[in-house]
N, C-alpha and C positions, 0 to 999 in steps of 0.2 A: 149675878146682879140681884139686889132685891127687890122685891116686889113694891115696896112702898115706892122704891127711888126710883123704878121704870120708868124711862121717856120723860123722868124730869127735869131732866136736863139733857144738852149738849155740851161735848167736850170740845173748846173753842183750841187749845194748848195745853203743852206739857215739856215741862224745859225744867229736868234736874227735881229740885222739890218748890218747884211752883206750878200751878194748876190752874187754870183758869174754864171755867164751867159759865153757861146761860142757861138761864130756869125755862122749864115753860112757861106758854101764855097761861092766864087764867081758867082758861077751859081743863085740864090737867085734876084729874079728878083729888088729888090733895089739896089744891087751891081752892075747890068749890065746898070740901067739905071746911077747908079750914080758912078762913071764914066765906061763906055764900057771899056776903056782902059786901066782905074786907079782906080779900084773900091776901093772906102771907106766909112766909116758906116755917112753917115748925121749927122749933129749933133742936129738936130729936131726927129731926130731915137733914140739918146740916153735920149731923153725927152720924148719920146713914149714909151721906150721899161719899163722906169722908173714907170711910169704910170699903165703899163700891170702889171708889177710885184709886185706892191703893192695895185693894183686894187683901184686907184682912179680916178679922173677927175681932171687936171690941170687946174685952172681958171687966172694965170698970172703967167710970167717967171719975178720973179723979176730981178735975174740973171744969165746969162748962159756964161760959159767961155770956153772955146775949143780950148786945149793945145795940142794936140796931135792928127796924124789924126791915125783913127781904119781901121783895114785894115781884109777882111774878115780869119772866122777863128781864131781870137783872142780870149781869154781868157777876161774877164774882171771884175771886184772886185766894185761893187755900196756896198758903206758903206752909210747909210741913219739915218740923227738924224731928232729932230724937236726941235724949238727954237720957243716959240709964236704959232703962227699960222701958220709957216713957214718949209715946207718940206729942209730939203738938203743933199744933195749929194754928196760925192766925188768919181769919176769912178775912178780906178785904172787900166795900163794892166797887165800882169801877171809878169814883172819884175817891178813891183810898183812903175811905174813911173806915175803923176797923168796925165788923159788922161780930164776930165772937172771936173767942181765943178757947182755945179747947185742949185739955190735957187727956191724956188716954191711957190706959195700959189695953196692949192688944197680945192676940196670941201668938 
């Protein structure tokens, strides 16, 4: 697991390539650093936390897109395919709106 992503989440499900994760509360020392006042989830945290959860190593973000900011305590739906050699993503929140879409190559 890495370090950033520690206890940031729980893993609510896992069924095939969908994933369903809840953040922590705002107390979650990522949240207080990012922002004190306006905590929300980084969006190099949803490329980490993607990582953790499929247990690989990210070697290039072909592309990362971040539509929506995550706010702690959310709900969130990683549906994961692969095309090529190409990991991808689409995070969903829990009223399925798309929150990023994320292209990978992993190792």
């Amino acid at each position: 697991m890495s370090l950033l992503s520690d206890d940031i989440y729980t893993l609510v499900s896992r069924d095939g390539n969908i994933i369903v994760i809840e953040l922590a509360d705002a107390t979650h020392p990522v949240f207080k650093a990012h922002f004190p006042s306006n905590p929300l989830l980084p969006g190099y945290m949803q490329i980490d936390i993607l990582a953790t959860l499929l247990q690989v190593d990210v070697c290039e973000v072909v592309s990362a897109k971040f539509m929506k900011i995550v706010r702690p305590k959310e709900r969130l739906t990683f549906t994961v395919s692969y095309k090529n050699t190409q990991l991808r993503a689409t995070i969903t929140d829990s009223s399925q709106r798309k929150v990023s879409a994320l292209k990978l190559l992993t190792a």
